[in-house]
Backbone as numpy.savetxt, mean C-alpha at the origin, in Angstrom:
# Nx Ny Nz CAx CAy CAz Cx Cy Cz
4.88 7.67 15.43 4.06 6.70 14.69 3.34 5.76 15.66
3.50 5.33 16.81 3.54 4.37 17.72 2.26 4.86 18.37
2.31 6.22 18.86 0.77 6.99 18.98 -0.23 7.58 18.30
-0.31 6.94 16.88 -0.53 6.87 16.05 -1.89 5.40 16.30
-1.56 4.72 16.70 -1.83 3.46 16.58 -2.53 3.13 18.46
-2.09 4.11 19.35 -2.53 4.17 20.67 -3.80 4.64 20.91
-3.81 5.75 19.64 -4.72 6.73 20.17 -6.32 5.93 19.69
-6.16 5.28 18.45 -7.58 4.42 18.30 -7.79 3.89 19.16
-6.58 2.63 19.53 -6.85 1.75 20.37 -7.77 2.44 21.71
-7.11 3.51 21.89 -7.71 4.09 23.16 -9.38 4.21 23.48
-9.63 4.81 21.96 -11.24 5.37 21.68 -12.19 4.09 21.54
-11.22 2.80 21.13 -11.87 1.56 20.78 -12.01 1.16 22.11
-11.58 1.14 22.95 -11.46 0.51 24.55 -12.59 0.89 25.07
-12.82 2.50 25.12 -13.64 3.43 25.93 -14.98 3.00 25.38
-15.28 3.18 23.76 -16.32 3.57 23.43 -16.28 2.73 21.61
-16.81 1.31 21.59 -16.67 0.87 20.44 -17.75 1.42 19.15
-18.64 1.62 20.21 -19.74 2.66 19.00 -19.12 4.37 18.83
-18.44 4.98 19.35 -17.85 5.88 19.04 -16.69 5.68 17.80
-16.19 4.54 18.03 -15.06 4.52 17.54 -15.08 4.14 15.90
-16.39 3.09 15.77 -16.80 3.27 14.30 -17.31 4.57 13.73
-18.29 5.39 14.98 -18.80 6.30 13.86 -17.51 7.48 13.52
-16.40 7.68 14.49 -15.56 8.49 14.03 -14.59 7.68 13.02
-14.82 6.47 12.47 -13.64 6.03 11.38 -14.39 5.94 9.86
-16.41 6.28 10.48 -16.80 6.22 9.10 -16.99 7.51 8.46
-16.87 8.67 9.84 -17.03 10.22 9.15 -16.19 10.64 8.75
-14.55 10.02 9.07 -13.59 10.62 8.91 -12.83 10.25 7.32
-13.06 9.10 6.68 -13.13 8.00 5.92 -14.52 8.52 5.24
-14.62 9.27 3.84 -16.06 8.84 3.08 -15.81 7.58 2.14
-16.99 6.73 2.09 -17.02 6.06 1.21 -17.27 6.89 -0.53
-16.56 7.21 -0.76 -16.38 7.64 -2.18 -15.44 7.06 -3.47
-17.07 6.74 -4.49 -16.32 5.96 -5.14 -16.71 6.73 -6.90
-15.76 6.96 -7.50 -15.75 7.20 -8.56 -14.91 6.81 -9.46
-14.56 7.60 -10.78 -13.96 7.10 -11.51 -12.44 8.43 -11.69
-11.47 8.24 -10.65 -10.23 8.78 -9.73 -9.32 9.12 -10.75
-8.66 9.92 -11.49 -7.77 10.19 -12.66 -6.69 9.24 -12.25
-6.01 9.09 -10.86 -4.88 8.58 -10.29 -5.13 7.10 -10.56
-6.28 6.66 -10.24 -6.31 5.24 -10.27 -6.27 4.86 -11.74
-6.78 5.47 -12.50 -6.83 5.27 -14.34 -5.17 5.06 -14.50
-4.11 6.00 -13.82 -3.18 6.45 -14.44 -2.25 4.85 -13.81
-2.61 4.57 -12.68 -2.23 3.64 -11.83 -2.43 2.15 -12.72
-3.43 1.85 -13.12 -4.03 0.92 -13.48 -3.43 0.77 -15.34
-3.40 1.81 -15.88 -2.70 1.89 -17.23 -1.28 1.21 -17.03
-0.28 1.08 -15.88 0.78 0.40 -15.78 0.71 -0.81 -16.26
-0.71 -1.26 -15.71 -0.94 -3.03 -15.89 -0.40 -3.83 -15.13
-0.02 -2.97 -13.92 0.68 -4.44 -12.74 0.41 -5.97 -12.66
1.45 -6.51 -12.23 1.45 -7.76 -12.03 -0.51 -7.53 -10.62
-0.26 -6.95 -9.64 -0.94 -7.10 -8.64 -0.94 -5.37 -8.12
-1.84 -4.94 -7.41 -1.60 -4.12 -6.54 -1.98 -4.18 -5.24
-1.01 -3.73 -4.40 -1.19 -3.99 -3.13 -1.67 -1.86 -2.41
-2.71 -2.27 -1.88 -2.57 -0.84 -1.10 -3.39 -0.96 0.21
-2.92 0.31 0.82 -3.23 -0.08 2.71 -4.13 1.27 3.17
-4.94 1.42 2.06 -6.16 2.45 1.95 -7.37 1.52 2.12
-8.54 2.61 3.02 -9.57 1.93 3.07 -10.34 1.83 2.01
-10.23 2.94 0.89 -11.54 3.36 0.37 -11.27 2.26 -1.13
-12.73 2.70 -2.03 -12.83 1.91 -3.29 -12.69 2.31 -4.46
-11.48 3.38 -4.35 -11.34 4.26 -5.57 -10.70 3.34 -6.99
-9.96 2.36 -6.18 -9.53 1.69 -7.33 -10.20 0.44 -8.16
-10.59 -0.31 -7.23 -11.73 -1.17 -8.04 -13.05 -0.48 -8.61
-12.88 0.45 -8.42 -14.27 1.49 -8.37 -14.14 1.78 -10.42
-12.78 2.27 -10.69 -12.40 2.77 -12.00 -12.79 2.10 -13.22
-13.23 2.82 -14.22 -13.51 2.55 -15.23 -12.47 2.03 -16.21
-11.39 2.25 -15.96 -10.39 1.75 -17.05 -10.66 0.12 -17.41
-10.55 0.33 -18.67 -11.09 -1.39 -18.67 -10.25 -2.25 -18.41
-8.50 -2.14 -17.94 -7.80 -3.02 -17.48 -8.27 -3.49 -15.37
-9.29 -2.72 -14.93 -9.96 -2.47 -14.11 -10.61 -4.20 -13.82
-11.42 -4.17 -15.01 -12.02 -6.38 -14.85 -11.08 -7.13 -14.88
-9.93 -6.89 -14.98 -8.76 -8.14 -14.53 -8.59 -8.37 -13.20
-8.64 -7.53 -12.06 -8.28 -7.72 -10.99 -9.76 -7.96 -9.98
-9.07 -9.09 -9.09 -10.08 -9.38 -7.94 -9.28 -8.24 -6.70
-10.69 -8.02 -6.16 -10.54 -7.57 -4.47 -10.33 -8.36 -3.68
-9.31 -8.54 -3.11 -8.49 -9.56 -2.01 -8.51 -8.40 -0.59
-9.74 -8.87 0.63 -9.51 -8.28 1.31 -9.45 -9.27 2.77
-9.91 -10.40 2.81 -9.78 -11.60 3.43 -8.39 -12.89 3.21
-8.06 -13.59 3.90 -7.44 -14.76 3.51 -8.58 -15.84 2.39
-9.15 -15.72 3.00 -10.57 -16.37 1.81 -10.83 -16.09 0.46
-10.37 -14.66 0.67 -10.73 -14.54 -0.55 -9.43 -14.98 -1.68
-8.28 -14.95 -1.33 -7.18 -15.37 -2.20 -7.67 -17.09 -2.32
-8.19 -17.99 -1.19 -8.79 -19.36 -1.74 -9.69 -19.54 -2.80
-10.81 -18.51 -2.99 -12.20 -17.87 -3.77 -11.56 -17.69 -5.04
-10.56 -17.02 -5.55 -10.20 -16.22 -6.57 -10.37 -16.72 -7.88
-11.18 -16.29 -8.47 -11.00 -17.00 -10.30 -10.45 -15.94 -10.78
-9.63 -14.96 -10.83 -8.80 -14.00 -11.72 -7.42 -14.31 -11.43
-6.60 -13.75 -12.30 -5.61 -13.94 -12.16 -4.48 -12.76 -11.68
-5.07 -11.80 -11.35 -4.09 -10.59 -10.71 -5.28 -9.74 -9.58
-4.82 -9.53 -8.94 -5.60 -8.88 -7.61 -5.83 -7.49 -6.79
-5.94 -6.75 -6.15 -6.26 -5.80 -5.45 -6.32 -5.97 -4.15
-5.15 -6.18 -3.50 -4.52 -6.52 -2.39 -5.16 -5.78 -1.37
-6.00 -5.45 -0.32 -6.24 -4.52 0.59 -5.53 -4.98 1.78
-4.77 -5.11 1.92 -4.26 -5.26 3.04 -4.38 -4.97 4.01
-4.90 -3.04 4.52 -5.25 -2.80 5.60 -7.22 -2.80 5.64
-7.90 -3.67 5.00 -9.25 -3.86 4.94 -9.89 -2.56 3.94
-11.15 -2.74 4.19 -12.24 -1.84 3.15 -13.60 -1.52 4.47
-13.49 -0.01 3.57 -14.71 0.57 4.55 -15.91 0.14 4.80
-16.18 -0.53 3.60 -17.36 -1.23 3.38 -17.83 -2.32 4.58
-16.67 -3.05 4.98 -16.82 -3.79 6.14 -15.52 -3.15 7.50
-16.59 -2.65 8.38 -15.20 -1.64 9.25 -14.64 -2.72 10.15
-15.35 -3.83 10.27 -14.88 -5.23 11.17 -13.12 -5.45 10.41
-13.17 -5.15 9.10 -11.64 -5.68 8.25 -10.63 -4.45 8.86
-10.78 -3.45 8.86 -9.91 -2.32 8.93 -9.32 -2.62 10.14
-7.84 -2.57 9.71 -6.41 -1.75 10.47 -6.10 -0.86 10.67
-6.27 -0.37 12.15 -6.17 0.91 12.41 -5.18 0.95 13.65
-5.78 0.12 14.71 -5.84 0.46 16.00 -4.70 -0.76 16.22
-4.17 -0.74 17.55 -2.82 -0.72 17.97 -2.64 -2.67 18.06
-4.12 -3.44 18.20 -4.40 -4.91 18.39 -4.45 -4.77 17.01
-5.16 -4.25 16.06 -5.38 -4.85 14.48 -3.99 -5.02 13.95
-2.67 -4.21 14.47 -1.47 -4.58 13.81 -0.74 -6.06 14.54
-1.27 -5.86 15.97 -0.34 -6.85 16.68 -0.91 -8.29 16.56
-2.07 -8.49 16.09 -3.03 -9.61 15.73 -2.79 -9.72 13.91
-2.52 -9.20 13.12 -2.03 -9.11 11.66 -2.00 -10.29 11.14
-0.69 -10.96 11.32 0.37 -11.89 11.35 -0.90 -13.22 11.44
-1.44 -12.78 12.48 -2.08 -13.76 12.66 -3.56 -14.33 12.18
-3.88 -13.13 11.82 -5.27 -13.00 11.30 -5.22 -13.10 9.72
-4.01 -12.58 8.86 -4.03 -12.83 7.81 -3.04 -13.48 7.22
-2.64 -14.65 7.65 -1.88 -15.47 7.35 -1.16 -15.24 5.70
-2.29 -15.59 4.99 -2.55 -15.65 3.60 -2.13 -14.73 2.91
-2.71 -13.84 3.26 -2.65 -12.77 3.14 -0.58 -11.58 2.67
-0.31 -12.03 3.92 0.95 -11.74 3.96 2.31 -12.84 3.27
1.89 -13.90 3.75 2.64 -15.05 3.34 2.59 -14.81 1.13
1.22 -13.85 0.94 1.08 -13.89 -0.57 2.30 -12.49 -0.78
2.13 -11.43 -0.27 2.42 -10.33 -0.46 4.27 -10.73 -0.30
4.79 -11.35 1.10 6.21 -11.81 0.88 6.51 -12.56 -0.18
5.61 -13.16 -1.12 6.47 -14.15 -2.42 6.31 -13.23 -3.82
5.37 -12.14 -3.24 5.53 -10.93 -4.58 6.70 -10.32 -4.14
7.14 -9.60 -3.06 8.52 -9.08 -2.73 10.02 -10.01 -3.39
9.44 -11.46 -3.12 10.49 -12.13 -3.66 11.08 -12.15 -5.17
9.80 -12.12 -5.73 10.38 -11.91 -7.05 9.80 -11.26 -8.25
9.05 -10.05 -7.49 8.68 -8.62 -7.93 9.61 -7.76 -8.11
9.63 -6.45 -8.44 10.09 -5.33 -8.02 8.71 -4.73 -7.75
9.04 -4.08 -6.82 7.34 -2.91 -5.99 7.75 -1.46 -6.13
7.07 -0.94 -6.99 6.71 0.52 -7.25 5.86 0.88 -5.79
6.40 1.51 -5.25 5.71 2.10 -3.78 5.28 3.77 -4.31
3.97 4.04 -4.32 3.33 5.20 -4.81 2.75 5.77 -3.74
3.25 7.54 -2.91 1.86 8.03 -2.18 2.51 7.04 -1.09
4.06 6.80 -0.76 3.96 5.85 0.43 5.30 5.95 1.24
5.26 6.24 2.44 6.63 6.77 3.19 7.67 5.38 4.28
7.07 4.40 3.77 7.26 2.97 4.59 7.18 3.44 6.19
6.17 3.83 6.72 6.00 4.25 7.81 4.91 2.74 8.12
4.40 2.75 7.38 3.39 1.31 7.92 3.93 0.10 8.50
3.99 -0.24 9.95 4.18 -1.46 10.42 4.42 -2.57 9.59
3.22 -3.12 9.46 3.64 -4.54 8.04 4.12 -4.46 7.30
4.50 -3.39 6.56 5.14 -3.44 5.81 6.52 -3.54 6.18
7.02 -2.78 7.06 7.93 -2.85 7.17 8.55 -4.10 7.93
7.52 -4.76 8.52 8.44 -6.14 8.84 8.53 -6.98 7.73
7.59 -6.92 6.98 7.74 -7.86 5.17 8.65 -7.18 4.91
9.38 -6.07 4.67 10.47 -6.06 3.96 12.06 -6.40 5.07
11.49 -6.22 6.02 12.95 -6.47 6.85 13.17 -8.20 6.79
11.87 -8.94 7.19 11.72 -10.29 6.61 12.55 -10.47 5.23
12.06 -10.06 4.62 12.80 -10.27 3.41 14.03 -10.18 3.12
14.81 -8.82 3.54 16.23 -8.49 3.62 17.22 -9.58 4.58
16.64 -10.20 5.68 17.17 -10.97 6.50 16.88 -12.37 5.67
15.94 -12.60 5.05 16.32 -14.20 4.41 17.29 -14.02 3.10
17.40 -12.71 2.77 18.15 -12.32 1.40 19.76 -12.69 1.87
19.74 -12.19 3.05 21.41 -12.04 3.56 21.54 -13.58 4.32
20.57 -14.09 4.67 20.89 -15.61 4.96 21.04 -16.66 4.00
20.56 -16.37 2.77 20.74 -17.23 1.65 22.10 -16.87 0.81
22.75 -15.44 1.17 23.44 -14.83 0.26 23.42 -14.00 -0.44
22.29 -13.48 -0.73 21.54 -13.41 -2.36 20.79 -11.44 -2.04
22.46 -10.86 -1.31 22.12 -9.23 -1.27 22.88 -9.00 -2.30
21.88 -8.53 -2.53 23.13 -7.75 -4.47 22.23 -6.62 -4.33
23.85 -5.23 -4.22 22.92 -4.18 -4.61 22.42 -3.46 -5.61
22.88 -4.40 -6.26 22.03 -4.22 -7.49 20.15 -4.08 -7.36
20.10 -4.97 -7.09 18.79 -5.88 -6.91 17.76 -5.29 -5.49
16.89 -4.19 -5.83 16.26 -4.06 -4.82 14.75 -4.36 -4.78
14.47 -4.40 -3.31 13.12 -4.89 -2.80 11.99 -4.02 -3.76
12.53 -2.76 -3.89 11.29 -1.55 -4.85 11.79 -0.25 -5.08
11.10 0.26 -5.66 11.60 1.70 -5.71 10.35 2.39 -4.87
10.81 3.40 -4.51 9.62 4.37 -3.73 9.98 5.84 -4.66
8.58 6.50 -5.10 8.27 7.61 -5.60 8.09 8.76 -4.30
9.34 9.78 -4.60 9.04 10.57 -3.83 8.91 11.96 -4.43
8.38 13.21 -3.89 8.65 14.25 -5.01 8.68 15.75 -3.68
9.93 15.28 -4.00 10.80 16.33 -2.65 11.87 17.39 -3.56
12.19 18.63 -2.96 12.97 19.24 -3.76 14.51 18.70 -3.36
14.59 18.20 -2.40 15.67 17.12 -1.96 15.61 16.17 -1.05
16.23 14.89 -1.01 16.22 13.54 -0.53 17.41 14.21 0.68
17.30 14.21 1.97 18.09 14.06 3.01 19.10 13.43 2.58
20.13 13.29 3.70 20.87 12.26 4.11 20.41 11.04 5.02
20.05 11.04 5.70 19.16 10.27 6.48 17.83 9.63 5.78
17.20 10.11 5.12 16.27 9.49 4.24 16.67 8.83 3.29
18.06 9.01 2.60 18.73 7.90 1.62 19.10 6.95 2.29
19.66 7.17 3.51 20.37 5.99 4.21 19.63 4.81 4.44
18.36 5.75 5.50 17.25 4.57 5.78 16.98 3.43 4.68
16.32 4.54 3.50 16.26 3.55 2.70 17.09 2.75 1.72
18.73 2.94 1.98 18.79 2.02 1.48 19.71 0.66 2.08
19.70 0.99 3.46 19.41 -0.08 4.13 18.15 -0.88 4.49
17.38 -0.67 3.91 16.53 -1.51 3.46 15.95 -1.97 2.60
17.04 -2.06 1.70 17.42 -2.49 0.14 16.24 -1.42 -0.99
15.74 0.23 -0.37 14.72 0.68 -1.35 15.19 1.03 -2.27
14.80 1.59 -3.36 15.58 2.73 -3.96 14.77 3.78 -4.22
15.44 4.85 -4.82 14.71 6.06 -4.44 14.41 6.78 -6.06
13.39 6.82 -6.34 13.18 7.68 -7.59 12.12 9.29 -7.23
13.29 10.30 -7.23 12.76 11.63 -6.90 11.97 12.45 -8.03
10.66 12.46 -7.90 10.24 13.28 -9.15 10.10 14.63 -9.86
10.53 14.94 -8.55 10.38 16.66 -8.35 11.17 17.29 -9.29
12.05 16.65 -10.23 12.43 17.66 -10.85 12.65 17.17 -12.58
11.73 16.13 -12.61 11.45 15.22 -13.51 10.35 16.17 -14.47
10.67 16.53 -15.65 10.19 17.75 -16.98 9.08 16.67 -16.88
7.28 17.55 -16.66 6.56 17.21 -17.19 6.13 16.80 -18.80
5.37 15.36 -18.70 4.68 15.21 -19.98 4.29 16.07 -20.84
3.45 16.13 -22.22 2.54 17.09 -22.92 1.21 16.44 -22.48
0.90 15.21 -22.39 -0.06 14.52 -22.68 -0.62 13.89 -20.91
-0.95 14.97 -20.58 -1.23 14.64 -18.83 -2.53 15.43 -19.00
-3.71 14.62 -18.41 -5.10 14.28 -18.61 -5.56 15.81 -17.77
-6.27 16.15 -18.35 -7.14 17.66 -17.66 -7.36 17.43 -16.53
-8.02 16.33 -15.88 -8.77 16.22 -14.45 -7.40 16.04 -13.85
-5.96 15.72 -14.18 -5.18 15.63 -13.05 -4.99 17.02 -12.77
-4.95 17.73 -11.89 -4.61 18.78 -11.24 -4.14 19.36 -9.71
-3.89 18.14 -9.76 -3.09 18.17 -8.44 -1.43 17.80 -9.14
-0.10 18.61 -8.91 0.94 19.05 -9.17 1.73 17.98 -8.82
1.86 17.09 -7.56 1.99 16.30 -7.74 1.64 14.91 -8.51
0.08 14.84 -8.58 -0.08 13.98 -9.36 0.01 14.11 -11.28
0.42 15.52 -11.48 0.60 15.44 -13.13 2.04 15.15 -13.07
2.83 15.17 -11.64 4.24 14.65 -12.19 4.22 13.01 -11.90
């Protein structure tokens, strides 16, 4: 994962006009109206947080769609006249100056989006987070939740009952090691893979994972 995060940095060092045009060819701006995001957005979340560049989700037609602002700045959570949001956390393509990619955009984070994160730790606090399409491999995230687990166990207040989120996975089996991880870090695990499809799952989904 770690060279993951080297290898931009690298291309950004050498060659900064290279390095946008390979994050805008690789990345289309495509925006439509996404079966996943309809299906996403029908939940009615408190907020959603995601660490995708693109605009598939504000993009959607579902009409629970005009409730939420695009939060892709600290500014913009000051700006906000709505009352539930669209968290981008790792920026939007639209402006490639916002995007988290490269190995300084994580280590500068903390610092650059104050707001930003300081908002996302008081939804952890007293949310539960449906993690969709997500392997907690992402840096920030994972220090917001280790943050979290360490003020949980300094206040007292680990009950395992009570976890940080569930994560959707759809594996024909969960390791040993993949339960562990996560649930030392208070996740929990909901496996879908063997979860009896709906009747009533929309024609355009057709991807197998996404009709489960």
């Amino acid at each position: 994962t770690d060279e993951f995060l080297k290898i931009p940095q690298h291309v950004f060092n050498k060659d900064k006009e290279l390095y946008n045009h390979v994050l805008t060819e690789s990345i289309p701006d495509v925006t439509t109206d996404a079966p996943l995001s309809s299906a996403i957005l029908d939940i009615n979340p408190a907020h959603i947080i995601t660490t995708n560049y693109d605009q598939l989700l504000e993009t959607s037609k579902h009409i629970f769609c005009e409730q939420y602002q695009v939060i892709v700045h600290d500014k913009d959570l000051l700006n906000a006249d709505k009352g539930k949001y669209i968290i981008k956390m790792h920026g939007d393509l639209s402006e490639p100056a916002s995007i988290v990619l490269k190995e300084q955009d994580y280590l500068d984070y903390s610092q650059k989006h104050v707001l930003i994160e300081l908002f996302v730790k008081s939804l952890l606090t007293d949310h539960i987070v449906l993690f969709l399409g997500y392997s907690l491999n992402d840096y920030n995230i994972k220090l917001i939740i280790s943050w979290l687990n360490y003020m949980r166990s300094q206040n007292g207040a680990l009950d395992e009952d009570r976890k940080v989120g569930y994560l959707i996975l759809d594996q024909k089996t969960v390791d040993d090691t993949q339960s562990s991880y996560f649930d030392s870090n208070n996740i929990g695990v909901i496996n879908i893979n063997s979860i009896p499809l709906i009747k009533e799952i929309p024609t355009d989904l057709s991807n197998e994972t996404g009709k489960r």
